[in-house]
LOBA-790008 format. One record per residue (C-alpha): z, y, x; chain. Coordinates in steps of 0.02 Angstrom, whole numbers. Layout:
BEGIN
<rec Z="Z" Y="Y" X="X" mol="A"/>
...
! end
This chain:
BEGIN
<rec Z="-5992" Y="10062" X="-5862" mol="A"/>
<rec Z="-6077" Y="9888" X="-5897" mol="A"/>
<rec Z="-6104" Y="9849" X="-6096" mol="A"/>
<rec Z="-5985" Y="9702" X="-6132" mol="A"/>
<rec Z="-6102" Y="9568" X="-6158" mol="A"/>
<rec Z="-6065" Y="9386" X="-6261" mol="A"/>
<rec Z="-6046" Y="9227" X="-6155" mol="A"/>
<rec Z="-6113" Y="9124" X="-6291" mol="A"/>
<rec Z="-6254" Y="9219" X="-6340" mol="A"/>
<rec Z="-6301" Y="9249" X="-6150" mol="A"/>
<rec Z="-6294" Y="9070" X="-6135" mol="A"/>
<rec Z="-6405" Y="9047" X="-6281" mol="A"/>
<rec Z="-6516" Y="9156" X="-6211" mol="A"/>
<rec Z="-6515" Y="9071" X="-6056" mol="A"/>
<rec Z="-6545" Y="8886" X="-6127" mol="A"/>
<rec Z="-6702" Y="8944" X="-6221" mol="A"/>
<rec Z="-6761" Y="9017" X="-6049" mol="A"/>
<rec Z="-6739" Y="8859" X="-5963" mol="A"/>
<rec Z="-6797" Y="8753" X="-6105" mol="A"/>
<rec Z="-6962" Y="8819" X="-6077" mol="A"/>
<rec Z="-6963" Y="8893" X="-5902" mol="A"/>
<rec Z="-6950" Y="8776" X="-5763" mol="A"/>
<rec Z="-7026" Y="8875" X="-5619" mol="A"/>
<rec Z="-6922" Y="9033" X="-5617" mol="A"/>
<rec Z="-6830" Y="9100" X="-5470" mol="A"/>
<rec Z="-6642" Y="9158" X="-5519" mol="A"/>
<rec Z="-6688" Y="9326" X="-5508" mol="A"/>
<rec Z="-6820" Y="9307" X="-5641" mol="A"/>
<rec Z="-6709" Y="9215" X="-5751" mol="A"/>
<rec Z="-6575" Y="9335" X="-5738" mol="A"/>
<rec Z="-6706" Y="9463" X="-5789" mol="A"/>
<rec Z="-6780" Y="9358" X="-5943" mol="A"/>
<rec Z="-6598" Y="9338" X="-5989" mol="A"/>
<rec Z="-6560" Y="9516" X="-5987" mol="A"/>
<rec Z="-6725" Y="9561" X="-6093" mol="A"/>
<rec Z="-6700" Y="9404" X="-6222" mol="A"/>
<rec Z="-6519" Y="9459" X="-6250" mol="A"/>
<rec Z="-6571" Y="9638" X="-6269" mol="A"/>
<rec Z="-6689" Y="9568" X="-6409" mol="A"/>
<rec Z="-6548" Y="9462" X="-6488" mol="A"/>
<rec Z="-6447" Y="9637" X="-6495" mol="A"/>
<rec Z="-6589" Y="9720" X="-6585" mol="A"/>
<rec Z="-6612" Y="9579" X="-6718" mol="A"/>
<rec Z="-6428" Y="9559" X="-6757" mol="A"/>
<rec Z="-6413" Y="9741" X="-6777" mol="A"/>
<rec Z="-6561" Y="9740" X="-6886" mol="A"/>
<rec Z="-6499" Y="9557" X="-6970" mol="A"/>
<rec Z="-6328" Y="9641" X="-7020" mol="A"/>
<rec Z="-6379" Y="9809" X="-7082" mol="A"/>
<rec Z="-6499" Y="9719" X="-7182" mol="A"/>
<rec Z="-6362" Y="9610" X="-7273" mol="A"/>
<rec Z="-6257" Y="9767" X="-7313" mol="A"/>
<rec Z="-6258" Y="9843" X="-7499" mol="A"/>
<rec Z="-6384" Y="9954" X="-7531" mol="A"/>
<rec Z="-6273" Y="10111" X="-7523" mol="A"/>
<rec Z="-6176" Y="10086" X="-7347" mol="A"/>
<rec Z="-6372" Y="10047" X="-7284" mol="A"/>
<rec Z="-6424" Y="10202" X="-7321" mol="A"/>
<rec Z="-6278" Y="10310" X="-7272" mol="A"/>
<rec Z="-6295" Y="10216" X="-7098" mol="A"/>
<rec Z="-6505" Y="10270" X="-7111" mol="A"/>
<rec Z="-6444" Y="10427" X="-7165" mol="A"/>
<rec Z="-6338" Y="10425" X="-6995" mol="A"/>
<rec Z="-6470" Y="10352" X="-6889" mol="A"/>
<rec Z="-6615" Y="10497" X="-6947" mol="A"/>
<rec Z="-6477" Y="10618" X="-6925" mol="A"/>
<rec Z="-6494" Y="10591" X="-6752" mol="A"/>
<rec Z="-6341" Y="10496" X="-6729" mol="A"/>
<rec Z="-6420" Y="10328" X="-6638" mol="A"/>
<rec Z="-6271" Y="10301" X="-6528" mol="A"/>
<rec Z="-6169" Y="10263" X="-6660" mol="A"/>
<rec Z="-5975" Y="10259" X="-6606" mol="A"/>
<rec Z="-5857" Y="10118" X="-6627" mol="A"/>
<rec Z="-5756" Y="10182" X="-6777" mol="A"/>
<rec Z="-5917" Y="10229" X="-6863" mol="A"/>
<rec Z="-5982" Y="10051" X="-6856" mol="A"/>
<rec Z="-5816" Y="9986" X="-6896" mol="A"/>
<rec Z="-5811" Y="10094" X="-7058" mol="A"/>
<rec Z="-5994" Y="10036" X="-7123" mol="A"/>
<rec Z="-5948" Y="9861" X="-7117" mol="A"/>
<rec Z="-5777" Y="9862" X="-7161" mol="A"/>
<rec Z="-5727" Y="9785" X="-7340" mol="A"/>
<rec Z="-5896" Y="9710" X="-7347" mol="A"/>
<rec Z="-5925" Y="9539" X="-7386" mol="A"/>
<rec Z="-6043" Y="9483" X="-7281" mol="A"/>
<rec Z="-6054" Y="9324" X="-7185" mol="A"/>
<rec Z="-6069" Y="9368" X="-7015" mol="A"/>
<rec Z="-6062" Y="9191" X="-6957" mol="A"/>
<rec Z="-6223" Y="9169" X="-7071" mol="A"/>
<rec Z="-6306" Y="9311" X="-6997" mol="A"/>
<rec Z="-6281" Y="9266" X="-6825" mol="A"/>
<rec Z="-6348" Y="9083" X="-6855" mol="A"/>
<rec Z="-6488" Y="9167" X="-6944" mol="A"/>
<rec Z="-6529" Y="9279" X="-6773" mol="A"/>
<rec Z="-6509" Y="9137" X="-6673" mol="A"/>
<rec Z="-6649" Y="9035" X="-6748" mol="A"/>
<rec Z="-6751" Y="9186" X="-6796" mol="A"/>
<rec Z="-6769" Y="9237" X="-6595" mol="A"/>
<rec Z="-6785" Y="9043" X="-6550" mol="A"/>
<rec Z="-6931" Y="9037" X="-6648" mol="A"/>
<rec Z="-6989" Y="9192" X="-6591" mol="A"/>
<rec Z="-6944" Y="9164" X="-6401" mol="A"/>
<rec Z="-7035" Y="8992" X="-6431" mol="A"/>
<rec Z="-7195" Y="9047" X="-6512" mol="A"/>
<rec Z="-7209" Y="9156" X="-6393" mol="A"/>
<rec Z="-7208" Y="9054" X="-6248" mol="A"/>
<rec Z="-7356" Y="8929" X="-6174" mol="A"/>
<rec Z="-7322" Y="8755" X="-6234" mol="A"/>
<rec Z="-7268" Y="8671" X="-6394" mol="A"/>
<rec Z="-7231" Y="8819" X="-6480" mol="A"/>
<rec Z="-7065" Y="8770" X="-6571" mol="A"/>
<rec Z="-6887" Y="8772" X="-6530" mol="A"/>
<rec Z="-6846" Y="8576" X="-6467" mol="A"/>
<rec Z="-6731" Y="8558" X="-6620" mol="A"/>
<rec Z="-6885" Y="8572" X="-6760" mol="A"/>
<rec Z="-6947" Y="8407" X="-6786" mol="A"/>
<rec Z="-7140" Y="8366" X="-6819" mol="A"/>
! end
């Protein structure tokens, strides 16, 4: 079964691609969409964990080095639930942290196009 994957943020994904990249065939692209988005996944993950309180981070570390990595549904759902965190805030957050990233990382300029000099 295929992961369920965000429009938006595959779009996202795919506008910092061809922001940069101009020579790519689609096959490439599709590939350097799959691997950016697969990094956006990662940081989010990381971004929200980070912004819980102290004590439902560690029980979900305490999970983690347990060996429970694939963490189910419900289990996620209970860490986060009741906590006040401002997931709109956190997603923004990703989104320019892997922009820079992306764009640092790439030949050229060096900055995402909406930074200013």
């Amino acid at each position: 079964m295929e992961q369920r994957k965000n429009p938006y943020i595959e779009n996202f994904c795919r506008v910092l691609i061809t922001k940069r990249e101009t020579k790519l065939d689609e096959e490439a692209l599709e590939r350097m969409v799959e691997s950016l988005y697969n990094f956006f996944e990662n940081r989010l993950g990381r971004n929200l964990i980070a912004a819980l309180p102290e004590e439902r981070k560690e029980e979900f570390v305490a999970l983690y080095e347990k060996g429970t990595r694939d963490l189910d549904e419900e289990t996620v759902n209970r860490l986060f639930a009741e906590q006040e965190i401002d997931q709109a805030a956190v997603i923004k957050q990703t989104m320019q942290e892997v922009a820079e990233l992306y764009f640092r990382n790439r030949p050229g300029e060096g900055v995402p196009p909406w930074v200013k000099s």
